[in-house]
N, C-alpha and C positions, 0 to 999 in steps of 0.2 A: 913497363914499370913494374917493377915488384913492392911486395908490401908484406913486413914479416910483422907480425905479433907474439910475444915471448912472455908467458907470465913468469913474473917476477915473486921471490919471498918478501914479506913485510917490511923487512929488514932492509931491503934494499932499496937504493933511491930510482927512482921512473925518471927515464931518458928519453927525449926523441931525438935520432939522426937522420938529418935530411941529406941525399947525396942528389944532387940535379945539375946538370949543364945550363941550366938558367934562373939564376937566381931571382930574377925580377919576374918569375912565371908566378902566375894570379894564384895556383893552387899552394905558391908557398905562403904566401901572403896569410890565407885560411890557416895554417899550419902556426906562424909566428904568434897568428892573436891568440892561441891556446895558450901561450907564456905570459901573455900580458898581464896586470895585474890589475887595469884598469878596465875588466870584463863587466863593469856594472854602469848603471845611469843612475844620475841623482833625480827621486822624486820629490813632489811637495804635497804635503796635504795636513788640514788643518795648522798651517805655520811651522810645523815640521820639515823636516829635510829629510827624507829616506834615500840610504843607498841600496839600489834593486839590481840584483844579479841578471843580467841578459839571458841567461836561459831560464830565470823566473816568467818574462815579461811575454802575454801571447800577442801585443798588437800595440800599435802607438797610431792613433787618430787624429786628424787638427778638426778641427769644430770651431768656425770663427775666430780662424787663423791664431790661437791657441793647440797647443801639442797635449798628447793626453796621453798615457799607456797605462796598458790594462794587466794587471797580473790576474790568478787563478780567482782570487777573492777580494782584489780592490783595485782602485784606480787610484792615479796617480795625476798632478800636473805637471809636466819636460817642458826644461825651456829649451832645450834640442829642436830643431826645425825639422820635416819629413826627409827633406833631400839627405838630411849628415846622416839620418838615421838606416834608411834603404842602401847605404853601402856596407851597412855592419856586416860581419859573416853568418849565414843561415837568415838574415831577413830579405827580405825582397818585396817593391808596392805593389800592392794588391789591386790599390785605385787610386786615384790623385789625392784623397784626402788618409789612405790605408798605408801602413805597413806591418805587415805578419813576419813572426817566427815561422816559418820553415817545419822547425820540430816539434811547434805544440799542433800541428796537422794531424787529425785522424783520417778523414776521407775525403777523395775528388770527385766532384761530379758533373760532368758539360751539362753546362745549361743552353737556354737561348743564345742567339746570335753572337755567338761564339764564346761567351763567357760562362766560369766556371763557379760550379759553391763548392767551397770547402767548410768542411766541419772539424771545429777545434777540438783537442783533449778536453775542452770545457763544456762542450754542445754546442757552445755559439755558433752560428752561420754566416759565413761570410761570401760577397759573392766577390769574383775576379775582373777586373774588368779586359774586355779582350785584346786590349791595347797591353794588359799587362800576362794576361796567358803563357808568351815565351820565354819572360823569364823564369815564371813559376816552374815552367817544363825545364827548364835548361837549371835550376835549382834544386830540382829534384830527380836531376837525369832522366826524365821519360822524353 
């Protein structure tokens, strides 16, 4: 596969063209949701309704089976369930009650009996749990 990048003047409009012998291949899929326009979840807090951009959000938690996600500097209540949410692109479950951004990751670190901490853009710590390990790797191609 090849992969060209071509900057562009201001003035001109940004295009992707995808050429693949399989259209229904997973990596196009990743490709499509960059067009989408519905790249955000609706949070609640204080009676509000916030629309929060997906590459705002570092993690969405259930906490007595309530959904929660967490941006840089607040939290959020999603009435989104874990499972809708671990298929979005660049997230993946951390642990049965976790789902992480991908991209707000700074570092990895094996821990015990096979599970992982990762450290957020934020500082936060999260640990992995080992059952979830191969996705994280297969996520992040190591």
């Amino acid at each position: 596969m090849k992969l060209w990048i071509k900057k562009i003047e201001p003035q001109e409009e940004e295009e992707i063209i995808v050429k693949t012998h399989d259209v229904n291949a997973d990596w196009v899929e990743y490709i499509k949701q960059i067009d989408r326009k519905d790249n955000y979840i609706m949070g609640y807090k204080n009676e509000r309704l916030h629309r929060i951009a997906l590459k705002d959000i570092f993690y969405f938690e259930s906490v007595d089976g309530k959904t929660f996600l967490y941006t840089k500097d607040d939290t959020f209540f999603c009435k989104n369930k874990l499972y809708e949410l671990d298929t979005l692109p660049l997230f993946f479950r951390a642990s049965k009650a976790m789902v992480v951004n991908s991209k707000k990751i700074k570092t990895i670190k094996p821990s015990l009996s096979g599970r992982f901490e990762i450290v957020l853009k934020n500082e936060e710590k999260i640990m992995v749990n080992r059952h979830y390990v191969s996705i994280l790797k297969e996520k992040l191609g190591i």
